[in-house]
Structures are given as structure tokens and as C-alpha cells.
C-alpha positions in Angstrom: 0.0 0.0 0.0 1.3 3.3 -0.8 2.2 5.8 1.7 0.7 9.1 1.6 1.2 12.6 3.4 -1.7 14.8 4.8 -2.1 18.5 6.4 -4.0 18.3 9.4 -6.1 21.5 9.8 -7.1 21.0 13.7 -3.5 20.0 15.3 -1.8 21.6 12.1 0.9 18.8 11.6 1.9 16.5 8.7 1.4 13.4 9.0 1.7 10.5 6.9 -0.6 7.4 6.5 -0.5 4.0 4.5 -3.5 3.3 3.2 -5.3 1.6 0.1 -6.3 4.1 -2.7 -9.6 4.0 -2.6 -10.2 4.0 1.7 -12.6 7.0 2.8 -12.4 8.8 6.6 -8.9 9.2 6.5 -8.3 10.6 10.0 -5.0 12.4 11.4 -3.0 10.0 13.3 -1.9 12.6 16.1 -5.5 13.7 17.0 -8.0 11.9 15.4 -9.8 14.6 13.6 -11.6 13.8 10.0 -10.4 17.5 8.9 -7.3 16.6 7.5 -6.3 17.5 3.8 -4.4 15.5 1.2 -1.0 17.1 0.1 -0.4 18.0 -3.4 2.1 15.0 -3.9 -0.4 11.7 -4.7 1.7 9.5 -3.3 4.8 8.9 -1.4 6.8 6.0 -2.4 9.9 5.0 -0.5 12.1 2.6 -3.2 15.1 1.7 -2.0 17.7 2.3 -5.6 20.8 -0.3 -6.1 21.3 1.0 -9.3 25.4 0.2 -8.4 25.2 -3.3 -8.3 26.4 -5.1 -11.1 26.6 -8.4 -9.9 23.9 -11.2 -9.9 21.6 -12.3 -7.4 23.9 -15.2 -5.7 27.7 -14.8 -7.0 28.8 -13.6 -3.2 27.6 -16.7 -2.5 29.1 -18.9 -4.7 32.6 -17.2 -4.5 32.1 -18.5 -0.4 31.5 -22.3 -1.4 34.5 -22.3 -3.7 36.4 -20.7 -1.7 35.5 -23.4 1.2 36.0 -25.7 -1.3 39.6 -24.9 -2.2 40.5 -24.3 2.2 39.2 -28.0 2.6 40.9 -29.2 0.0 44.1 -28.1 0.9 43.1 -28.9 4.8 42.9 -32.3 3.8 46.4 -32.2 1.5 48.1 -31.1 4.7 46.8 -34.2 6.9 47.1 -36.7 3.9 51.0 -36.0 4.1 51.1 -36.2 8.5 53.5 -38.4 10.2 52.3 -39.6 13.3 55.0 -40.5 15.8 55.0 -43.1 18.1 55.6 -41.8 21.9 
């Protein structure tokens, strides 16, 4: 639902309400008065942008496994080649 901003004439604040397009009785979420007017902007949409992102959804991800992959690998290289001495 979008997010829209309204003047209320009795407590005179702004105040901003989320509500469905078509809902009647908007009242002012401070003081509950009906006498609140609708500001000149229809809606109020907060988007957050990545418009810097150039990777895909995932590759962070799948650098981590290999990565894992290639410490156990050479984890297990190290113990193949361990000498175990008798005490």
C-alpha cells in the first residue's frame, strides 16, 4: 500500500498514512480529527535504488563455497602428508 502525506487542519501537523487508494475517513493519526487534507504529492513511495550493483543475485555466495571448497581441499592435503610418531 502506498504511503501518503496529509495536512491536518485542527492540530496543524503533517502526518503520513499508509492506506489503500480507494479508503474514505482518512483521520490524522496525532489527533483523530476527520479534517485533514491531502497534500499535493499523490503518493509517497519510498524505493530503495541499487542502481550500483552489477553483480547477480547469488555470485557472493558462490565465490564463499568455492572458496571453502579450495580451504578443505588443501586442509585435507596437509593431513594426507602427516607423520604420526610413536611416543
Amino acid at each position: 500500500m502506498p504511503l501518503y502525506a496529509y495536512d491536518c487542519i485542527d492540530c496543524k501537523s503533517v502526518v503520513e498514512i499508509r492506506h489503500s487508494y480507494n479508503q474514505k475517513n482518512i483521520v490524522c493519526t496525532i489527533c483523530g480529527s476527520l479534517n485533514i487534507k491531502k497534500n499535493l504529492s499523490s503518493s509517497i513511495q519510498r524505493v530503495k535504488k541499487l542502481d550500483n550493483i552489477k553483480s547477480k543475485t547469488g555470485d557472493e555466495v558462490r565465490k564463499a563455497i568455492e572458496s571453502g571448497k579450495q580451504d578443505l581441499e588443501d586442509y585435507k592435503k596437509t593431513r594426507k602428508n602427516r607423520v604420526y610418531n610413536k611416543k
